[in-house]
KELOLUM-975148 format. One record per residue: residue number from 0; x, y, z of N, C-alpha, C in turn. Coordinates in nm, 2 decimals. Layout:
seq|nc1|nc2|nc3|cac1|cac2|cac3|cc1|cc2|cc3
NUM|X|Y|Z|X|Y|Z|X|Y|Z
...
//
This chain:
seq|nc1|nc2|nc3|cac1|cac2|cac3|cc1|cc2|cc3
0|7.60|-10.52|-17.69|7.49|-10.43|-17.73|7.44|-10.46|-17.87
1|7.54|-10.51|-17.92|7.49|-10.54|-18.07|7.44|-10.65|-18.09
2|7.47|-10.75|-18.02|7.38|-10.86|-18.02|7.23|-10.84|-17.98
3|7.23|-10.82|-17.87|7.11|-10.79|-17.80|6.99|-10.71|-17.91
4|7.06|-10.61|-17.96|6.98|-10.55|-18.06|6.92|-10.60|-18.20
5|7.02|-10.74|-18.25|6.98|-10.81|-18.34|6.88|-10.94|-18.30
6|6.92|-10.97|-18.17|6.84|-11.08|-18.09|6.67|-11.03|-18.09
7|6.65|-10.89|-18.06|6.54|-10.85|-18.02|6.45|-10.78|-18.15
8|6.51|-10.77|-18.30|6.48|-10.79|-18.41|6.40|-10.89|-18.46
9|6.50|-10.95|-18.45|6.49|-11.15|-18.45|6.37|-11.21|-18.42
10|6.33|-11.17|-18.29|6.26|-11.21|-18.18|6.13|-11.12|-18.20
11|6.11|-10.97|-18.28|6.03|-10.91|-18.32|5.94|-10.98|-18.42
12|6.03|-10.98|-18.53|5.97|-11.04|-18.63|5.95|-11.20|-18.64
13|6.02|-11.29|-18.58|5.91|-11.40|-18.55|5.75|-11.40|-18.46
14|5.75|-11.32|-18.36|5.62|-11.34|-18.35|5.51|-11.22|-18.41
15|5.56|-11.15|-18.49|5.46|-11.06|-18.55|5.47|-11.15|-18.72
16|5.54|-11.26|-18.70|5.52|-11.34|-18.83|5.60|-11.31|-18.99
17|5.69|-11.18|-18.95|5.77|-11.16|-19.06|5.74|-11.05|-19.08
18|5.86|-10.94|-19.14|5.87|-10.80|-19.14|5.72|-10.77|-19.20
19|5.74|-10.86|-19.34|5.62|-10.81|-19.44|5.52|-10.92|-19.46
20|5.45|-11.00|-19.34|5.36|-11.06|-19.31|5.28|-11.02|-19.28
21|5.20|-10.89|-19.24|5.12|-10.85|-19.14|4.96|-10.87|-19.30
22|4.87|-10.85|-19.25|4.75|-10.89|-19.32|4.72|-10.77|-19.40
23|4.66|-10.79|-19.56|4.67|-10.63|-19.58|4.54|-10.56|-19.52
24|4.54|-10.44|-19.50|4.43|-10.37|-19.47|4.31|-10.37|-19.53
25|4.22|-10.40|-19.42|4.08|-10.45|-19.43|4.06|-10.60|-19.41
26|4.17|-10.69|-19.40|4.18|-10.83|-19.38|4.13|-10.87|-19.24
27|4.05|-10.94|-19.21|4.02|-11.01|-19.09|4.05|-11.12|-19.09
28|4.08|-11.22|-18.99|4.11|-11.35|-18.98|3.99|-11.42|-18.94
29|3.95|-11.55|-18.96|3.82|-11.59|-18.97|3.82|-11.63|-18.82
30|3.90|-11.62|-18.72|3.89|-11.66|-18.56|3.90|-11.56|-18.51
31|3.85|-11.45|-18.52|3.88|-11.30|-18.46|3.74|-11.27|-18.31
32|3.64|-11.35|-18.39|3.56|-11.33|-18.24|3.62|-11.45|-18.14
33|3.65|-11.59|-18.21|3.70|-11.67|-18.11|3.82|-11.58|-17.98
34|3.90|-11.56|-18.09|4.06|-11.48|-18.05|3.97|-11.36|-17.93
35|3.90|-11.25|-17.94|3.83|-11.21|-17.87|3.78|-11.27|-17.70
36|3.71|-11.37|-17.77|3.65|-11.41|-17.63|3.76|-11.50|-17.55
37|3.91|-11.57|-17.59|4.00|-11.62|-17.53|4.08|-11.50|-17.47
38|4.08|-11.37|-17.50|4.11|-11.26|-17.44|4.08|-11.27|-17.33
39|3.96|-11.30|-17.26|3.93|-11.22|-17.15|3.97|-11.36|-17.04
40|4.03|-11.46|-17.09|4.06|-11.60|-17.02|4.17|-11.52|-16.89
41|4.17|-11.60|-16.76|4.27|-11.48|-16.67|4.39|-11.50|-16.75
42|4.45|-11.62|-16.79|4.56|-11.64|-16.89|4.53|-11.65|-16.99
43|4.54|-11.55|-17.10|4.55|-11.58|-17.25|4.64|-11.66|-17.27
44|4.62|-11.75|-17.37|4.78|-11.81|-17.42|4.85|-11.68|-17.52
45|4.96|-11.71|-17.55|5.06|-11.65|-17.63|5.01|-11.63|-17.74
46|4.99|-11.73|-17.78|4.93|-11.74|-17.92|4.86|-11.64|-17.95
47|4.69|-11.71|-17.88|4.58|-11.56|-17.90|4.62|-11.46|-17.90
48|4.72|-11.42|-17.77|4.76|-11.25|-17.77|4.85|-11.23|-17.91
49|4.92|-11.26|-17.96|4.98|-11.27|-18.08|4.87|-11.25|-18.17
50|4.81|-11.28|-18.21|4.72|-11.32|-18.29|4.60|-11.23|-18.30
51|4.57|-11.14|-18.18|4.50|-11.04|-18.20|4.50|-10.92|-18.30
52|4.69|-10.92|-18.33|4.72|-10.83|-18.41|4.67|-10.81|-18.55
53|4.61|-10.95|-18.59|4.53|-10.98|-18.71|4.42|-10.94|-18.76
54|4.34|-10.87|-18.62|4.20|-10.87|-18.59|4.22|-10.68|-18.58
55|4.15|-10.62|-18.71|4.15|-10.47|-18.69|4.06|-10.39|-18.62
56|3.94|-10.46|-18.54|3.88|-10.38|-18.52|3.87|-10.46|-18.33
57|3.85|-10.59|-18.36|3.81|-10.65|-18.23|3.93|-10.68|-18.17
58|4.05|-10.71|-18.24|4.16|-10.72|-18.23|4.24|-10.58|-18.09
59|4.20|-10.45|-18.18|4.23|-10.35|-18.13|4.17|-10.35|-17.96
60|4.05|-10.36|-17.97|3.96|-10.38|-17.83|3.96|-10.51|-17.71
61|4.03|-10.58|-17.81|4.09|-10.71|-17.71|4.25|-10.65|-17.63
62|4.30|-10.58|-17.70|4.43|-10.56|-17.65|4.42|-10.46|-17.56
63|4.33|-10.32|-17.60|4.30|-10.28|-17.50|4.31|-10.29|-17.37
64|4.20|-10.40|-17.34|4.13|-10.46|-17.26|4.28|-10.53|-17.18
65|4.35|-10.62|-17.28|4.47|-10.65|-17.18|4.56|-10.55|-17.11
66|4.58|-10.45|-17.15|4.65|-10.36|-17.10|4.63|-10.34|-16.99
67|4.48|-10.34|-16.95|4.45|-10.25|-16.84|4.48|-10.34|-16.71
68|4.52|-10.45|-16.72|4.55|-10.58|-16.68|4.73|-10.60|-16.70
69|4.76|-10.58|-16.75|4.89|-10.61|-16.79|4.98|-10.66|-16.71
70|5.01|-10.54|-16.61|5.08|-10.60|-16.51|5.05|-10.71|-16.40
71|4.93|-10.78|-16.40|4.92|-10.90|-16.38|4.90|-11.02|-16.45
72|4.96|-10.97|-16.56|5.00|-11.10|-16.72|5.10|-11.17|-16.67
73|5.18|-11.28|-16.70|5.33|-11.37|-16.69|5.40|-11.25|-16.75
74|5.49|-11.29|-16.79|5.60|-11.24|-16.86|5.58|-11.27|-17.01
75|5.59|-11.36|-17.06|5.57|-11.44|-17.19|5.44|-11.33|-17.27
76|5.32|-11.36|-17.19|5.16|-11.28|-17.27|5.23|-11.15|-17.20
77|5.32|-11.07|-17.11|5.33|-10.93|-17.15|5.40|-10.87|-17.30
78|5.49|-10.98|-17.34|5.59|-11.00|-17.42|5.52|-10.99|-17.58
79|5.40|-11.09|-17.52|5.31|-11.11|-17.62|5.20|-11.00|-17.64
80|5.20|-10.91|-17.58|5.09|-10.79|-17.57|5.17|-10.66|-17.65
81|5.28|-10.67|-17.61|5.41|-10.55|-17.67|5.36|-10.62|-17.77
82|5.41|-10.72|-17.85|5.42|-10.71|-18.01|5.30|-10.71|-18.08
83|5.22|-10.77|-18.01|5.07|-10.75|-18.09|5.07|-10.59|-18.10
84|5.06|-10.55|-18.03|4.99|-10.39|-18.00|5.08|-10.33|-18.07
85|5.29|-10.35|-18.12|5.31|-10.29|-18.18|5.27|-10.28|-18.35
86|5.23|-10.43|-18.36|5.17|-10.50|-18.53|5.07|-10.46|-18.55
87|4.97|-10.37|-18.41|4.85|-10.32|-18.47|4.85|-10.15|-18.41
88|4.84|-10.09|-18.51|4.84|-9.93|-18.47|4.73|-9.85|-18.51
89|4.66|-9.86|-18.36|4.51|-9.82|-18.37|4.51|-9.75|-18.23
90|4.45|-9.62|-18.27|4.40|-9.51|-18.17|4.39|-9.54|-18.03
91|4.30|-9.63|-18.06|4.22|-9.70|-17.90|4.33|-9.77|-17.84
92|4.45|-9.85|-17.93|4.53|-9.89|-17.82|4.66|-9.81|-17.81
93|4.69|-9.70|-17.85|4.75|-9.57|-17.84|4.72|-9.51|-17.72
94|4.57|-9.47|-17.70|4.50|-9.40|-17.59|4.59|-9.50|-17.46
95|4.55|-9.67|-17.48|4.53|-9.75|-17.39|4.72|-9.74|-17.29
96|4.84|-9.74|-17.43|4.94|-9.72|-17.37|5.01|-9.60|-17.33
97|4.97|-9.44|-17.37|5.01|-9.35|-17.29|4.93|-9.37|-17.17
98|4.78|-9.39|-17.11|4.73|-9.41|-17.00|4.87|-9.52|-16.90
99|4.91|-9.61|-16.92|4.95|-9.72|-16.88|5.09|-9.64|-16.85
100|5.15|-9.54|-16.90|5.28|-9.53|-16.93|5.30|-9.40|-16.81
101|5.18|-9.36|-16.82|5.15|-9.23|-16.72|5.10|-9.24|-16.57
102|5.09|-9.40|-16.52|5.01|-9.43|-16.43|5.15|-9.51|-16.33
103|5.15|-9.43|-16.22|5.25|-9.39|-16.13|5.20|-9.51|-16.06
104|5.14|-9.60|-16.03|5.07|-9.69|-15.93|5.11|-9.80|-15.98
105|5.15|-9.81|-16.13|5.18|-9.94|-16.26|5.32|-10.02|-16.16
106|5.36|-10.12|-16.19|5.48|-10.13|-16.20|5.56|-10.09|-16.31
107|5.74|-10.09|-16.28|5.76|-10.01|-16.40|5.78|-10.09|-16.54
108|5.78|-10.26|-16.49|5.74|-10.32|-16.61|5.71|-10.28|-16.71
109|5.56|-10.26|-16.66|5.44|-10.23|-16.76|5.45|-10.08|-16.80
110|5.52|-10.04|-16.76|5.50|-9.90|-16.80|5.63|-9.86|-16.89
111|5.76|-9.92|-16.89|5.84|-9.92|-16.96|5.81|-10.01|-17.11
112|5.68|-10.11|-17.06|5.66|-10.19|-17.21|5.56|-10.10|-17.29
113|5.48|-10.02|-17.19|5.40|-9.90|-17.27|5.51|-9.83|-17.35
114|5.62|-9.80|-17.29|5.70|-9.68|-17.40|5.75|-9.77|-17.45
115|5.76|-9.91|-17.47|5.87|-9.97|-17.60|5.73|-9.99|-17.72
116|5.60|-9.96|-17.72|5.51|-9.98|-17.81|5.49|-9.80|-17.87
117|5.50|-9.76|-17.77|5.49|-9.64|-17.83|5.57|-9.58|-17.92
118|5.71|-9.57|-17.87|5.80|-9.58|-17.94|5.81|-9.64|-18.11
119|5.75|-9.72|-18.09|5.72|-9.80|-18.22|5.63|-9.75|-18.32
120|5.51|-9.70|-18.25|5.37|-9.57|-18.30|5.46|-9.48|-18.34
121|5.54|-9.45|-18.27|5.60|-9.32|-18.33|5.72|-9.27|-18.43
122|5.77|-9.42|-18.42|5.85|-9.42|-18.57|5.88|-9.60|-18.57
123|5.83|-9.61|-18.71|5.80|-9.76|-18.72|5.96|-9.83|-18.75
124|6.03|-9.78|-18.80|6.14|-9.80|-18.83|6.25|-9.80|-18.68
125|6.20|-9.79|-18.58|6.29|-9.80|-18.43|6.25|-9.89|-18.36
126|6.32|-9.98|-18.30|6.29|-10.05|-18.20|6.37|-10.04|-18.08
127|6.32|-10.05|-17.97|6.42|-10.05|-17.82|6.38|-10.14|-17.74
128|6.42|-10.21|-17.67|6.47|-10.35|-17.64|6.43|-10.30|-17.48
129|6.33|-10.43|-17.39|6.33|-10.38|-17.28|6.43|-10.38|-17.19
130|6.54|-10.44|-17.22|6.70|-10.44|-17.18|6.73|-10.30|-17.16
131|6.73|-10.22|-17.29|6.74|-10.09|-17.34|6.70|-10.00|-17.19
132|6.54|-10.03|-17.22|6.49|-9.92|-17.12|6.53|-9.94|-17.00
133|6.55|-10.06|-16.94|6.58|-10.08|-16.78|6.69|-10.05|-16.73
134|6.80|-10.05|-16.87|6.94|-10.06|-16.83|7.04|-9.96|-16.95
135|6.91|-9.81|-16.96|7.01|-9.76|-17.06|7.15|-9.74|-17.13
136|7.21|-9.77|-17.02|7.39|-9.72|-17.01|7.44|-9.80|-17.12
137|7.47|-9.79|-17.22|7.56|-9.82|-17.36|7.45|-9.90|-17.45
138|7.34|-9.84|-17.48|7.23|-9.94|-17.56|7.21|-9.82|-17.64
139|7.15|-9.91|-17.75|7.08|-9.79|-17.88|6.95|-9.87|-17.90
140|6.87|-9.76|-17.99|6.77|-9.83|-18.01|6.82|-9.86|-18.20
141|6.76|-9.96|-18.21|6.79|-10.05|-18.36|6.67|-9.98|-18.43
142|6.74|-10.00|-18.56|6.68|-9.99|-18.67|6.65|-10.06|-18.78
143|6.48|-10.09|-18.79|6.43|-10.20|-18.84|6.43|-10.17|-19.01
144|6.40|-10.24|-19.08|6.39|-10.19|-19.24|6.26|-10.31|-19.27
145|6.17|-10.25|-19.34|6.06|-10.37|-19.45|5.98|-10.39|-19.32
146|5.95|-10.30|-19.22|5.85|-10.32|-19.14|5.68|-10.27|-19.13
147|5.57|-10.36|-19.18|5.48|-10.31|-19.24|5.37|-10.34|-19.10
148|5.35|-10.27|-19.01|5.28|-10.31|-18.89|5.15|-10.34|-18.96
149|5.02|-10.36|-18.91|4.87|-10.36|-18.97|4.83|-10.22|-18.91
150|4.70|-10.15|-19.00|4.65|-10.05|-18.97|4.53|-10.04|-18.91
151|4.46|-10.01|-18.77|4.34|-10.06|-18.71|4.22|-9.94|-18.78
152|4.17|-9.95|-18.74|4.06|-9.93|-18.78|4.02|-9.77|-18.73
153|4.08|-9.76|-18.61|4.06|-9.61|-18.56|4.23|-9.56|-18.58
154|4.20|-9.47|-18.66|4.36|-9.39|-18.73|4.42|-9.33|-18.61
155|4.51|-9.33|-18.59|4.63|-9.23|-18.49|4.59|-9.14|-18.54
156|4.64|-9.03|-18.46|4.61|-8.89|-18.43|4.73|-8.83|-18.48
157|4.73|-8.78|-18.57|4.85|-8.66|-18.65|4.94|-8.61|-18.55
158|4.85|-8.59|-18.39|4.92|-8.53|-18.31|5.06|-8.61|-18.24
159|5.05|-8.76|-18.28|5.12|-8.82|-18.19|5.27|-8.79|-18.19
160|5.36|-8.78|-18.32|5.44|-8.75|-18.26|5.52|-8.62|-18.13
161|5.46|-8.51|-18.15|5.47|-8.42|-18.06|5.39|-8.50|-17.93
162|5.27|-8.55|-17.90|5.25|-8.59|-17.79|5.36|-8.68|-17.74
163|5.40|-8.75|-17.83|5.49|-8.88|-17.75|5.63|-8.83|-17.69
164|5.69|-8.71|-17.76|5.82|-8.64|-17.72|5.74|-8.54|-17.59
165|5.67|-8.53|-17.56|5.62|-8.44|-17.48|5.58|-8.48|-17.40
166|5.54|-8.64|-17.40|5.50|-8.71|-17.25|5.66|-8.80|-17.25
167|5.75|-8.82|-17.32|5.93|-8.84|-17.23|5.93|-8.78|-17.15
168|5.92|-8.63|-17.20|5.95|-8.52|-17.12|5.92|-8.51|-16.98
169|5.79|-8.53|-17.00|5.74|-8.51|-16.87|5.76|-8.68|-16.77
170|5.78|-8.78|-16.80|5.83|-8.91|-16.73|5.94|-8.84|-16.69
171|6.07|-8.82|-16.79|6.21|-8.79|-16.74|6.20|-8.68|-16.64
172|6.10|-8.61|-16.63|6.14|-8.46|-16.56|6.08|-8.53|-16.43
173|5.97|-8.55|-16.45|5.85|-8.55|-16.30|5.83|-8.66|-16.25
174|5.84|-8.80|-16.32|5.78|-8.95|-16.25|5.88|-8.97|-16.12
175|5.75|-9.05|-16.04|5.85|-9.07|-15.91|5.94|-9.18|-15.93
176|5.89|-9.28|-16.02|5.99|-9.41|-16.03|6.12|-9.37|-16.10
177|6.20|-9.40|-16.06|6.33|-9.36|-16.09|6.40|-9.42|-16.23
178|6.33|-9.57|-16.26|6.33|-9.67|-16.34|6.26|-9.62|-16.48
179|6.20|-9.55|-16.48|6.09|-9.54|-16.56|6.11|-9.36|-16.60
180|6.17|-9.26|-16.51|6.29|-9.16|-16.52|6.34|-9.15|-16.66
181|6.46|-9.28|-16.57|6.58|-9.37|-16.65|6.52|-9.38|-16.79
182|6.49|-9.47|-16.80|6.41|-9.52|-16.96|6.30|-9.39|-17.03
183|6.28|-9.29|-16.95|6.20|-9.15|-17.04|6.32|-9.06|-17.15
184|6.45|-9.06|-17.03|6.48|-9.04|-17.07|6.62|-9.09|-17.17
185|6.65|-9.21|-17.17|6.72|-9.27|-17.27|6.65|-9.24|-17.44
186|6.50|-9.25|-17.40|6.42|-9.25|-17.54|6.41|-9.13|-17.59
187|6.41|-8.98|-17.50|6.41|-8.84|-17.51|6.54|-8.84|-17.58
188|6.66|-8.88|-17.50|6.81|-8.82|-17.60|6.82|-8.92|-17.71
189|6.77|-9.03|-17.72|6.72|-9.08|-17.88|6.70|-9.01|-17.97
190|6.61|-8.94|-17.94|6.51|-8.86|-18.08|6.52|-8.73|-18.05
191|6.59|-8.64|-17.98|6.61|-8.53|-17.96|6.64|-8.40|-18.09
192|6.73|-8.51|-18.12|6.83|-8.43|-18.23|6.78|-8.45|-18.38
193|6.70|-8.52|-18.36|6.62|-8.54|-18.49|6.47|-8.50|-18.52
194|6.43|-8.47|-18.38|6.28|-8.40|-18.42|6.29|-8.32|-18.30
195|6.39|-8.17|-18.31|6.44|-8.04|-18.22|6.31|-7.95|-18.25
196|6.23|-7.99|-18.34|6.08|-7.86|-18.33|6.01|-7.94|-18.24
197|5.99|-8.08|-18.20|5.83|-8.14|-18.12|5.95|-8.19|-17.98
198|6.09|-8.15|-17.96|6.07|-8.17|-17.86|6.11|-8.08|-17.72
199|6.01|-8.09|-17.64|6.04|-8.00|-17.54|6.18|-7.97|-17.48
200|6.16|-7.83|-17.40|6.31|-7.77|-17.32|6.28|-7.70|-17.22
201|6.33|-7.71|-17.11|6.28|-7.65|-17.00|6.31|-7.45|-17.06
202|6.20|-7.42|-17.00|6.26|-7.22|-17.05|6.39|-7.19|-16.99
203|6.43|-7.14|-17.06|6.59|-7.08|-17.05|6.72|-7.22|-17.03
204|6.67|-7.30|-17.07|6.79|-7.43|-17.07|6.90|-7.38|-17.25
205|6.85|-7.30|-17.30|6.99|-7.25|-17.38|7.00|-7.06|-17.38
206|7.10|-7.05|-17.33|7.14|-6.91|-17.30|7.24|-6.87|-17.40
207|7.29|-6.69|-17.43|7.41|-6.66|-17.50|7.45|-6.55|-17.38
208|7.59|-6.58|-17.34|7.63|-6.45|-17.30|7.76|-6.39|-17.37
209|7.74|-6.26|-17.37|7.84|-6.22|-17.41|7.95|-6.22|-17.38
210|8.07|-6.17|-17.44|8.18|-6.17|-17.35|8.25|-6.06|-17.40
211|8.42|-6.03|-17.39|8.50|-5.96|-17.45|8.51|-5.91|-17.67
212|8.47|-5.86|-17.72|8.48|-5.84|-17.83|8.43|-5.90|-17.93
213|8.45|-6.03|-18.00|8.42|-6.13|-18.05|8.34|-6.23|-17.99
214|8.39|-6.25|-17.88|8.34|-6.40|-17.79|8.21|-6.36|-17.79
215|8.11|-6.55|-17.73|8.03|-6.56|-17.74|8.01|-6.67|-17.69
216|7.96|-6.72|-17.53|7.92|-6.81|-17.52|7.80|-6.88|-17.50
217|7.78|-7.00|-17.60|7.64|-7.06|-17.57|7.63|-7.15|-17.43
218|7.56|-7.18|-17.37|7.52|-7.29|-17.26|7.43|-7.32|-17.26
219|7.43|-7.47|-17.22|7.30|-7.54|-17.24|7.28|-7.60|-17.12
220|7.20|-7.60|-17.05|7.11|-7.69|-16.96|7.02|-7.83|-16.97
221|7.01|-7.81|-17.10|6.93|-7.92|-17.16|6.95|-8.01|-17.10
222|6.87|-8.12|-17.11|6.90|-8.26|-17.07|6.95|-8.35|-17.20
223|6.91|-8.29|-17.32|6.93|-8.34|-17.45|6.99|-8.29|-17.49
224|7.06|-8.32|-17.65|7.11|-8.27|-17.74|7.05|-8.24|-17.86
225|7.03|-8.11|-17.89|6.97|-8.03|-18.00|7.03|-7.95|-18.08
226|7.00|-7.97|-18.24|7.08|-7.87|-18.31|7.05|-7.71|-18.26
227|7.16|-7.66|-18.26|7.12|-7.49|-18.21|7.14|-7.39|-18.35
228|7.10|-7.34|-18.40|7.13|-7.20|-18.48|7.14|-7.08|-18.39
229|7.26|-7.03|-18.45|7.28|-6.91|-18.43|7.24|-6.79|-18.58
230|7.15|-6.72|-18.55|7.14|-6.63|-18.67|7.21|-6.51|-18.62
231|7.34|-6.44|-18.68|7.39|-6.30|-18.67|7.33|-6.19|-18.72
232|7.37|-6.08|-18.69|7.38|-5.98|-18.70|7.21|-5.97|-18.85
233|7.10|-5.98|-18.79|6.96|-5.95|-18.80|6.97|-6.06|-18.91
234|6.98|-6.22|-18.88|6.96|-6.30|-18.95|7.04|-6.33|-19.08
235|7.12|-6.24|-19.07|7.24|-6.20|-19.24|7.36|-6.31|-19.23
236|7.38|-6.46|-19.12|7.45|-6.49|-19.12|7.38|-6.60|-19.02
237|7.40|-6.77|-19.05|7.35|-6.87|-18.96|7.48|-6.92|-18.94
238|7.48|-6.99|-18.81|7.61|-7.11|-18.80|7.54|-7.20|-18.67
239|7.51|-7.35|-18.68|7.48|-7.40|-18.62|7.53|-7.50|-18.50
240|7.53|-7.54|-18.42|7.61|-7.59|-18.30|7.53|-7.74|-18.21
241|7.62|-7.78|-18.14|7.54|-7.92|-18.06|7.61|-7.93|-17.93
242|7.54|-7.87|-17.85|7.61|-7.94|-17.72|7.55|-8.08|-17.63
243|7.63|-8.14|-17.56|7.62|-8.25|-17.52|7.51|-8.23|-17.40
244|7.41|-8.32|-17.33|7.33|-8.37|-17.27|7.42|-8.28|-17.14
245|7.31|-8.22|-17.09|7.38|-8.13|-16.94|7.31|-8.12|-16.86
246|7.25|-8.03|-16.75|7.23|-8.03|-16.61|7.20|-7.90|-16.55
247|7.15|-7.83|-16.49|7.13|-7.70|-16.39|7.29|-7.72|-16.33
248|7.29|-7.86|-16.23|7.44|-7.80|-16.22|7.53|-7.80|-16.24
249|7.56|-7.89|-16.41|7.64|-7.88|-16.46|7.64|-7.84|-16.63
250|7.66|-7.74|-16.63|7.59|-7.67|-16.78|7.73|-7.73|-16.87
251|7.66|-7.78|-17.01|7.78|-7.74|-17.11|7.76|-7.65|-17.18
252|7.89|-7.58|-17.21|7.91|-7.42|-17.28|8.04|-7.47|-17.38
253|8.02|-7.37|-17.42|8.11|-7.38|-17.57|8.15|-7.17|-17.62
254|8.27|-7.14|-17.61|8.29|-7.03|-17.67|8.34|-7.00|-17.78
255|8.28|-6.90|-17.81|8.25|-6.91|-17.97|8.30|-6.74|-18.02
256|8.34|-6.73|-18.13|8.42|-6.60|-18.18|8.32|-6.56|-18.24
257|8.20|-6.47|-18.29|8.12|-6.45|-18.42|8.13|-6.30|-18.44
258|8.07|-6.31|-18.58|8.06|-6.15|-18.62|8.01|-6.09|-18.58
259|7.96|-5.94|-18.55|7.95|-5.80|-18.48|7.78|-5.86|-18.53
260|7.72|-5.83|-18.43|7.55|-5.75|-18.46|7.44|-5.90|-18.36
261|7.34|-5.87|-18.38|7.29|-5.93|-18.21|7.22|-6.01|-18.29
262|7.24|-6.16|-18.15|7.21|-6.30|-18.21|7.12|-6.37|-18.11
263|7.03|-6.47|-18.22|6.87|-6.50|-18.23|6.95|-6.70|-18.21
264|6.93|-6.73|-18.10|6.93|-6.86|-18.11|6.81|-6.92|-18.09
265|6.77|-7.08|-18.21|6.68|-7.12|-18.25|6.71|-7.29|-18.26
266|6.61|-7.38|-18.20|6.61|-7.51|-18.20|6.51|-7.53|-18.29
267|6.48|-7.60|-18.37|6.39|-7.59|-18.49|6.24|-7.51|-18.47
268|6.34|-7.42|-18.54|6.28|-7.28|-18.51|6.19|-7.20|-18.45
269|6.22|-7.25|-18.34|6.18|-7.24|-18.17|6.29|-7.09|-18.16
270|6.28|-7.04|-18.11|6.35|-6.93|-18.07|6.39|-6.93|-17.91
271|6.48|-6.98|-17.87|6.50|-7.01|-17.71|6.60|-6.88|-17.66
272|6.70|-6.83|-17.69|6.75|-6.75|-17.64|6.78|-6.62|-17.77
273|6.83|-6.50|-17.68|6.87|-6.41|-17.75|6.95|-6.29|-17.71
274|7.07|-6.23|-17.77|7.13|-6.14|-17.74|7.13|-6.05|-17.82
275|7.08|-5.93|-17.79|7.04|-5.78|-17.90|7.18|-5.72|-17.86
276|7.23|-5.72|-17.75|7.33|-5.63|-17.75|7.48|-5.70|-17.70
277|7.60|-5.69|-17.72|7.72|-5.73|-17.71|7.82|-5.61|-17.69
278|7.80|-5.57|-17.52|7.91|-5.47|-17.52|7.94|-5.50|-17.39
279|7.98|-5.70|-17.36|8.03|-5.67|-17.24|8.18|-5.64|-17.20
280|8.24|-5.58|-17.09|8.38|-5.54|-17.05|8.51|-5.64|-17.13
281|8.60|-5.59|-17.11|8.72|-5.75|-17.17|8.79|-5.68|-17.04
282|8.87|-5.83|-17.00|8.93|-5.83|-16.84|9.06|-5.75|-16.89
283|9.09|-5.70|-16.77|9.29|-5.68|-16.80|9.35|-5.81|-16.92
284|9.42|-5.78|-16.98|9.51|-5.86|-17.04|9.38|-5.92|-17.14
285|9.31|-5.90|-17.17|9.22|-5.97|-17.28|9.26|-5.89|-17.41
286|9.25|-5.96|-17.52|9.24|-5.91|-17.65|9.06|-5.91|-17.70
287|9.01|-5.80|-17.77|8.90|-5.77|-17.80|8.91|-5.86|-17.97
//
């Protein structure tokens, strides 16, 4: 796993030309209409597609353009369309890869290479490996350092991070491809636990029930893992908690001893469950 993750670093930054190679902003390259019109060749070479990343504004609209095409690219110019598009981070080709990532008719190739760019849009410092997505089971996503992508010309949208945890959501919950499921949701329990305000939870996937005197059990449903607060007795007291990735039909719970008065549980500061009152029975033989 750890190779793999340094190999696909490696292999980043040679063809985006070096962490801190990218052109500075406002830079054009003096072959940017050529590079344009070899775009629309049925085979781009590598190169060109590489090389688009250079081009901020035509650049952006060349890549576009490939996407919509993508999954009838080789392998190599798909390879080569991922890194361009992640070296250039512009609106139009943002628009171009949630479209692609959402489109149930795609193969899941192409729609798994849309979330390994997005992914990237959404925090420049992560990378995930298409190994990663196809074959989540013991992979992480890496972490890049001195990564300066180029800036196009039409700005991302403030909104993206919540949009991009919000469309996992909906791949892992609802896509028919099972593959593409798989990989929504390897990238959802990624980032779960680190941005618990933008990302979604099914309603009622964390509950409190009461129990005997003290007790207190949390459960989770979640598919993720999210920090949970508990605020006591009218917010006069927090303690916070993590349960592991769980299921409708297999919930993880955790019981818990806390102090007297009614509790407010909150995912960044989301308010998901809540218990005003604590006066359920204690069985025979229980201690209160």
């Amino acid at each position: 796993m750890r190779n793999e993750s340094i190999k696909y670093i490696v292999c980043a930054l040679v063809i985006s030309g070096g962490a801190g190679s990218s052109a500075p902003v406002g830079a054009q390259t003096t072959d940017c209409g050529h590079l344009a019109v070899s775009s629309h060749a049925s085979v781009p070479t590598v190169g060109d597609i590489q090389s688009l990343s250079r081009c901020r504004d035509s650049g952006a609209v060349a890549l576009v353009a490939l996407w919509t095409r993508a999954s009838t690219l080789p392998s190599a110019q798909q390879a080569a369309l991922r890194y361009a598009s992640a070296d250039l981070r512009d609106s139009r080709i943002y628009d171009a890869l949630r479209n692609v990532a959402n489109d149930a008719t795609l193969p899941a190739t192409a729609r798994l290479g849309a979330l390994q760019v997005l992914t990237s849009y959404f925090d420049a410092t992560r990378k995930v490996s298409m190994r990663a997505l196809a074959n989540p089971v013991g992979e992480a996503v890496a972490i890049v350092a001195d990564y300066n992508p180029q800036v196009g010309t039409a700005v991302l949208p403030v909104t993206l991070p919540r949009e991009y945890l919000a469309q996992l959501a909906d791949l892992a919950w609802e896509d028919p491809d099972p593959q593409v499921r798989r990989g929504a949701l390897f990238l959802r329990q990624q980032f779960s636990f680190r941005h618990p305000a933008d990302t979604p939870l099914p309603a009622g996937a964390i509950s409190l029930i009461a129990g005997c005197g003290s007790r207190v059990t949390i459960q989770s449903t979640a598919d993720v893992t999210v920090p949970i607060d508990l605020h006591i007795g009218n917010a006069a007291e927090m303690r916070s908690y993590a349960l592991a990735p769980a299921s409708a039909a297999s919930p993880a719970r955790v019981m818990l001893s806390l102090p007297p008065g009614p509790i407010v549980a909150t995912v960044g500061s989301r308010t998901v469950a809540t218990l005003p009152i604590r006066n359920a029975p204690c069985h025979p033989g229980q201690i209160p």
